[in-house]
C-alpha positions as CSV (number, residue, x, y, z in Angstrom):
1,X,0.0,0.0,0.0
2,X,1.0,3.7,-0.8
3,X,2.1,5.5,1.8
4,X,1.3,9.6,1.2
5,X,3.8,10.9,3.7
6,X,5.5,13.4,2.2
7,X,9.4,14.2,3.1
8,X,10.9,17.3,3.7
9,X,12.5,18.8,0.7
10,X,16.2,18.2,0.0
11,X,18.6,21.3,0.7
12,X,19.8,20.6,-2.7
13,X,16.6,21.6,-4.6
14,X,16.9,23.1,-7.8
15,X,14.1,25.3,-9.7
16,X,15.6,25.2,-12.4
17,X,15.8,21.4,-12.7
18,X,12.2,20.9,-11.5
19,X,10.6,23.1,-14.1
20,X,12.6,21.2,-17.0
21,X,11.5,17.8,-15.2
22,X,8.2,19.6,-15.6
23,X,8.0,20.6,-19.1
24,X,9.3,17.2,-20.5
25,X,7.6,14.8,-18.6
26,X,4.2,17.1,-19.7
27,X,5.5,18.1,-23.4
28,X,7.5,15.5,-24.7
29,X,5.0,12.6,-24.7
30,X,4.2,12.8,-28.0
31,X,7.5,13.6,-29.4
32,X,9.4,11.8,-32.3
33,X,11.6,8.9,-31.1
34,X,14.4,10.9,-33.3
35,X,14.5,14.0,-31.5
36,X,17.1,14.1,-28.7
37,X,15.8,13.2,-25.3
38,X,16.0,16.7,-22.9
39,X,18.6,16.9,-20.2
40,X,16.6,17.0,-16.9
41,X,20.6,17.1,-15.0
42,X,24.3,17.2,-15.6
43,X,27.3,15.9,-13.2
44,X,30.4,16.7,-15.8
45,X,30.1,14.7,-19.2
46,X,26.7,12.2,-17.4
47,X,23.4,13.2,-18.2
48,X,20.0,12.0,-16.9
49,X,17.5,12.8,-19.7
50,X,13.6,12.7,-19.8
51,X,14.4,8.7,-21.1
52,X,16.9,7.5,-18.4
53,X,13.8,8.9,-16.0
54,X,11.1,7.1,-17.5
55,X,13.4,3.9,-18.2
56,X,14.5,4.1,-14.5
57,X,11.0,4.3,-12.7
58,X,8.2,1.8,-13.2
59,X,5.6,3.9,-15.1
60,X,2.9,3.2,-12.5
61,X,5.3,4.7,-9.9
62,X,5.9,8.0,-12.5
63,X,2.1,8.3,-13.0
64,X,1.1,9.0,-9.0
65,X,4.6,10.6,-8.3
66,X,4.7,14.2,-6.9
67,X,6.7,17.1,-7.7
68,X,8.8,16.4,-4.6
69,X,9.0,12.7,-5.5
70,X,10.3,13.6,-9.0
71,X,12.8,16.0,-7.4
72,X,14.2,13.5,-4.6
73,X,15.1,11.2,-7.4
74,X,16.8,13.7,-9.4
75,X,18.8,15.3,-6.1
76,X,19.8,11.2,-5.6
77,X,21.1,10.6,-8.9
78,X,23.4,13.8,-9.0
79,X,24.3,12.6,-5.4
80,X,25.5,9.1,-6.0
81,X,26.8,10.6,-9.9
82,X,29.6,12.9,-8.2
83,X,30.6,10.3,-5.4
84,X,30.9,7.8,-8.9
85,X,32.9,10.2,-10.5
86,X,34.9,11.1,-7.4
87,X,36.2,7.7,-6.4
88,X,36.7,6.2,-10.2
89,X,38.8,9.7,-10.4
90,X,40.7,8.1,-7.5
91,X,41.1,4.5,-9.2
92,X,38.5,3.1,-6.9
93,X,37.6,0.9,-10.4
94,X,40.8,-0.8,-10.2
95,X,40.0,-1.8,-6.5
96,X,40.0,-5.6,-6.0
97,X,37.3,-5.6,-3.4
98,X,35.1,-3.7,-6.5
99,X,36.0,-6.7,-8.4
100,X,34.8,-9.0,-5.8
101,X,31.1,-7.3,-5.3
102,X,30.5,-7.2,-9.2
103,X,31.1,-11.2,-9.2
104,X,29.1,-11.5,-6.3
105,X,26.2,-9.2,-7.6
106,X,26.8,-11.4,-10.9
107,X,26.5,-14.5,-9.6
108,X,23.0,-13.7,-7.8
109,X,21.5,-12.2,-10.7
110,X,22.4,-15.2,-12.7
111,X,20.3,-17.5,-10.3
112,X,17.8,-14.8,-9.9
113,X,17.2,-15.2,-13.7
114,X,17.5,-18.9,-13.7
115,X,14.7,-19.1,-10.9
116,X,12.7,-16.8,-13.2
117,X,12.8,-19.1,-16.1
118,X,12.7,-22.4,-14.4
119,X,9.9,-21.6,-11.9
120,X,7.2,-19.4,-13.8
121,X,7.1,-16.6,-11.2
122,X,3.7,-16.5,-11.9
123,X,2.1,-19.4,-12.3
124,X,-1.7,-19.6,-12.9
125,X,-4.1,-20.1,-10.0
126,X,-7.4,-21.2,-10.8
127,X,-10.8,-18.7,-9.7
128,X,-12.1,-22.0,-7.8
129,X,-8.5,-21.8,-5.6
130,X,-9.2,-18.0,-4.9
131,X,-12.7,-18.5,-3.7
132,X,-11.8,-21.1,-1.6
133,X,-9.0,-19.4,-0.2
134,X,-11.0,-16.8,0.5
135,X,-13.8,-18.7,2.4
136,X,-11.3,-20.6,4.7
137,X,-9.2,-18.0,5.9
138,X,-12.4,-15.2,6.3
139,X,-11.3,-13.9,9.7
140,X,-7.9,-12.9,8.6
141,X,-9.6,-10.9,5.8
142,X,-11.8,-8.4,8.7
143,X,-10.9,-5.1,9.1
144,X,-9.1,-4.4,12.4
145,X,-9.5,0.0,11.5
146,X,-11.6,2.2,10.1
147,X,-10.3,2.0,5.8
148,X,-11.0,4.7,3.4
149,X,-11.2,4.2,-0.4
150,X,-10.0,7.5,-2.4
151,X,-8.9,9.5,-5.8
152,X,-6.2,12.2,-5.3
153,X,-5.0,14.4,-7.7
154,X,-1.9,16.7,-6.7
155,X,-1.5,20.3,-7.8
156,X,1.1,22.6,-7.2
157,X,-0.5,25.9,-7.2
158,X,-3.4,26.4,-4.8
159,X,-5.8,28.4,-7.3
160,X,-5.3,25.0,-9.5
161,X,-6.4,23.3,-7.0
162,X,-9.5,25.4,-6.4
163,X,-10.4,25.3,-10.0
164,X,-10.8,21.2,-10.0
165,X,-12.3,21.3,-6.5
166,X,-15.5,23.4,-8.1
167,X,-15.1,21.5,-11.3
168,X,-16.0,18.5,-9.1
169,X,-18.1,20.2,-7.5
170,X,-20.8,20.5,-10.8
171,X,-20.3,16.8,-11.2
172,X,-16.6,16.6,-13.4
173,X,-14.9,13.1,-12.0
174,X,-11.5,13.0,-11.5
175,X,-10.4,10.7,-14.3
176,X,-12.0,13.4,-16.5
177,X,-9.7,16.3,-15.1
178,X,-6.4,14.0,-15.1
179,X,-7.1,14.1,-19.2
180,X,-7.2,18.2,-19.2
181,X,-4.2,19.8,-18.7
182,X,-5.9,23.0,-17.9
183,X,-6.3,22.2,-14.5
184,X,-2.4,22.4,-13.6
185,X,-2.9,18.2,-12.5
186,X,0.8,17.3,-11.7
187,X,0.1,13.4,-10.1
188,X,-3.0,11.5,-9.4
189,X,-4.0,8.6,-7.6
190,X,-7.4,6.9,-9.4
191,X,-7.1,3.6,-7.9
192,X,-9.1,4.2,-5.5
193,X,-8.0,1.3,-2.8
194,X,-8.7,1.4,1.0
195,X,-6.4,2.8,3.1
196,X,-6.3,3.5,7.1
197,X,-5.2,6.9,8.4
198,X,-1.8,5.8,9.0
199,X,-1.1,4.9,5.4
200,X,-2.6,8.1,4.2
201,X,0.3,10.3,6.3
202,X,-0.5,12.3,8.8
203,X,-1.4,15.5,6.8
204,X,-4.0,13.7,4.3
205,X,-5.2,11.7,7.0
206,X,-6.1,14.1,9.6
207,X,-7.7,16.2,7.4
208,X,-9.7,13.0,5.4
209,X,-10.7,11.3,8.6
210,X,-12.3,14.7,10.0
211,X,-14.3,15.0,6.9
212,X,-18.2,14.1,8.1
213,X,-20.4,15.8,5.9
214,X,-19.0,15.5,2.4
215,X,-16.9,13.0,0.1
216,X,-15.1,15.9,-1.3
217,X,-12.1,17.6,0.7
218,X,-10.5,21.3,0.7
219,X,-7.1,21.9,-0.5
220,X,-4.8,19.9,1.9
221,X,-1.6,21.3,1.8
222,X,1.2,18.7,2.1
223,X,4.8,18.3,1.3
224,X,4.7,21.8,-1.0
225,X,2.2,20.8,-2.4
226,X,-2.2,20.5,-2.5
227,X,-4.3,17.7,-2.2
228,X,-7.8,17.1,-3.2
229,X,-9.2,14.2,-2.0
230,X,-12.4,12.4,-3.6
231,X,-13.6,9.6,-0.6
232,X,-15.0,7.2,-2.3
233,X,-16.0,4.7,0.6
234,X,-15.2,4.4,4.0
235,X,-15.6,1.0,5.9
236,X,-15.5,0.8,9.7
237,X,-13.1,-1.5,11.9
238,X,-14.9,-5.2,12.3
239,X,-16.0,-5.1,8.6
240,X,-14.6,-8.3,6.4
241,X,-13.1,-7.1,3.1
242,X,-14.9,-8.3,-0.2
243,X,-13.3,-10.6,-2.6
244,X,-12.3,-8.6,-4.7
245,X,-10.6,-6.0,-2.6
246,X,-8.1,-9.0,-1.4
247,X,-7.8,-11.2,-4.3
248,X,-4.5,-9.7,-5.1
249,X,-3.1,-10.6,-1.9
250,X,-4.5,-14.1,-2.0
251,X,-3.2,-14.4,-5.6
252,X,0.6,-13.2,-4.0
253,X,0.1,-15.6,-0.9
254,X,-0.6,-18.3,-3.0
255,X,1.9,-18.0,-5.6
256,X,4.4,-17.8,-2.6
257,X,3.7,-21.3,-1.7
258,X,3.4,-22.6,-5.1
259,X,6.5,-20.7,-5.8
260,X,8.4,-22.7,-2.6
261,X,6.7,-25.8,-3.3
262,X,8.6,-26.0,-7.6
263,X,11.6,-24.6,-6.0
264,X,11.9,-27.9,-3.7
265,X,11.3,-29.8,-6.6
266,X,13.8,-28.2,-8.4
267,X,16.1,-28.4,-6.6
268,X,15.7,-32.4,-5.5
269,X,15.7,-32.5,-9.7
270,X,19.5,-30.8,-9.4
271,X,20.4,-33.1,-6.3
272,X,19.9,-36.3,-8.2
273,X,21.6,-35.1,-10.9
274,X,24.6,-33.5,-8.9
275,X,28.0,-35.1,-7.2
276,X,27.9,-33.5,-3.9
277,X,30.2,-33.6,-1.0
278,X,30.4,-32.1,2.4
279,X,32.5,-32.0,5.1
280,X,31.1,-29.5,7.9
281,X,34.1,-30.6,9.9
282,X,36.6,-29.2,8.3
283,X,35.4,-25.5,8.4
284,X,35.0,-26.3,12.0
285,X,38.9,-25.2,12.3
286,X,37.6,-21.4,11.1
287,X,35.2,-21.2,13.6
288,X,37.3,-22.5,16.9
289,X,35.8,-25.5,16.8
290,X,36.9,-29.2,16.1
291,X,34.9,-32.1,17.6
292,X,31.3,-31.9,19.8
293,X,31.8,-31.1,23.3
C-alpha cells in the first residue's frame, strides 16, 4: 500500500531542474523517437534525460509521483553521480574488493534469472482456488480500522487546486480532469484502494478522517504541495473485506507457496543429478571448533 507521507525537501533543490522535469515529462509525450531526449541534470560529461527517468521508474510509480518525488530522485542521482565520478577519479575501479562485489552481484542475478525461467514466477491459480481461499481463511480478511477508499489528484498551485475542487463540484470526475491539462494536474492517484489513516500520512489523514459531511475535501496542503481528496468509501473496523478487494493478496500468498513448493522440486531435480560432497568438519577449524563437546 502507498504510503502519502511526504518528506521534507532536499537542501539541494533546484528550480531550475524541477521546471525542465516539468515541461518534459508534460510536453515530450508525443515527441518523435528521433528528437534528442531533454537533459533534466548534468554531473560533468553524465546526463540524466527525460528517457533515463522514464526507463528508471516503473511507469505506474511515475504516474502518482509528486513534484517532490520527481525531485528526490533527481537530487539522488546527482548525489551518487559525483561520489561515482569522485572515487573512479581516484582508481577506486581498479579496486580488487570492487571486483569481488560485481562477481558477487553477478552471480546472484544469474540465479535470480534462472529461478525466473525455471519456476514461472507467476504461475496460474485457478478462480475456484481464490474462492476457496477466500472462504477458509475469512477472519484474517476483517478489518481491524476504520479504511478509506479514495482519488487524489496533486496540484502545485493552490488556485489549481481550487479550479478542480469546483469543477468537481458541478459533477466533473476526477479521471476526466487527469485528461485536461488546464487544471495544472501534476500526479494523481485513481485507484481508489482502502487505506487507514496511517497509510494516508498524517497531513491527508487528519484532514480526510475529520471529513463528516462530504466525500469531497478542501485543498490539503502537504509536502509543498495541495491535495484534493475524492472519498470514495469508508468501511468501519470489524468489517470483512470483499473478494475482490483481497484477491491480489490471495493471488501473492498463493503463488508464494506454489512458488516454494517447484523450487523444492527443483532443486531435489538438481540433487539427483549433482555429485555433492560435504564436510562441515573441516570448516569447524575457522570457527574454533573441532569435535562436539
Amino acid at each position: 500500500m502507498r504510503n502519502y507521507q511526504h518528506t521534507e525537501k532536499s537542501t539541494y533543490t533546484a528550480g531550475i531542474l524541477m521546471t525542465a522535469l516539468t515541461a518534459v515529462l508534460m510536453v515530450t509525450a508525443g515527441c518523435s523517437n528521433s528528437s534528442p531526449a531533454p537533459v533534466i541534470a548534468q554531473v560533468g560529461d553524465a546526463t540524466l534525460s527525460v528517457e533515463d527517468l522514464r526507463n528508471a521508474i516503473p511507469e505506474e510509480t511515475l504516474r502518482t509521483s509528486t513534484r517532490d518525488d520527481l525531485q528526490d530522485y533527481i537530487n539522488q542521482w546527482v548525489r551518487e553521480e559525483l561520489l561515482f565520478q569522485a572515487a573512479e577519479s581516484m582508481g577506486y575501479d581498479r579496486d580488487n574488493r570492487v571486483a569481488k562485489r560485481v562477481a558477487e552481484a553477478r552471480r546472484g542475478i544469474l540465479v535470480d534469472i534462472f529461478l525466473e525461467d525455471e519456476l514461472d514466477m507467476r504461475p496460474f491459480i485457478a478462480e475456484s482456488q481464490i474462492e476457496e481461499f477466500y472462504q477458509n481463511n475469512l477472519e484474517t480478511f476483517v478489518r481491524s480500522e476504520t479504511e478509506v477508499a479514495v482519488e487524489i489528484l496533486w496540484f502545485n498551485e493552490l488556485t489549481d487546486g481550487e479550479d478542480a475542487r469546483r469543477a468537481a463540484l458541478e459533477g466533473r470526475s476526477f479521471n476526466e480532469m487527469v485528461g485536461d491539462t488546464s487544471f495544472g494536474i501534476v500526479a494523481a492517484d485513481l485507484e481508489s484502494e482502502y487505506l487507514t489513516r496511517r497509510e494516508l500520512g498524517e497531513e491527508l489523514g487528519d484532514a480526510v478522517f475529520a471529513m463528516t459531511r462530504s466525500n469531497l475535501s478542501s485543498l490539503i496542503p502537504a509536502g509543498g504541495s495541495y491535495a484534493l481528496v475524492h472519498v470514495t468509501d469508508r468501511q468501519e473496523d470489524g468489517t470483512t473485506r470483499t473478494l475482490e478487494e483481497v484477491r491480489s493478496e490471495i493471488i501473492m500468498r498463493q503463488t508464494s507457496d506454489l512458488w516454494e513448493m517447484k523450487l523444492d522440486e527443483l532443486l531435489r531435480r538438481l540433487l539427483e543429478q549433482s555429485s555433492i560432497s560435504i564436510n562441515a568438519e573441516a570448516g569447524l577449524v575457522l570457527i574454533g571448533g573441532g569435535s562436539d563437546q
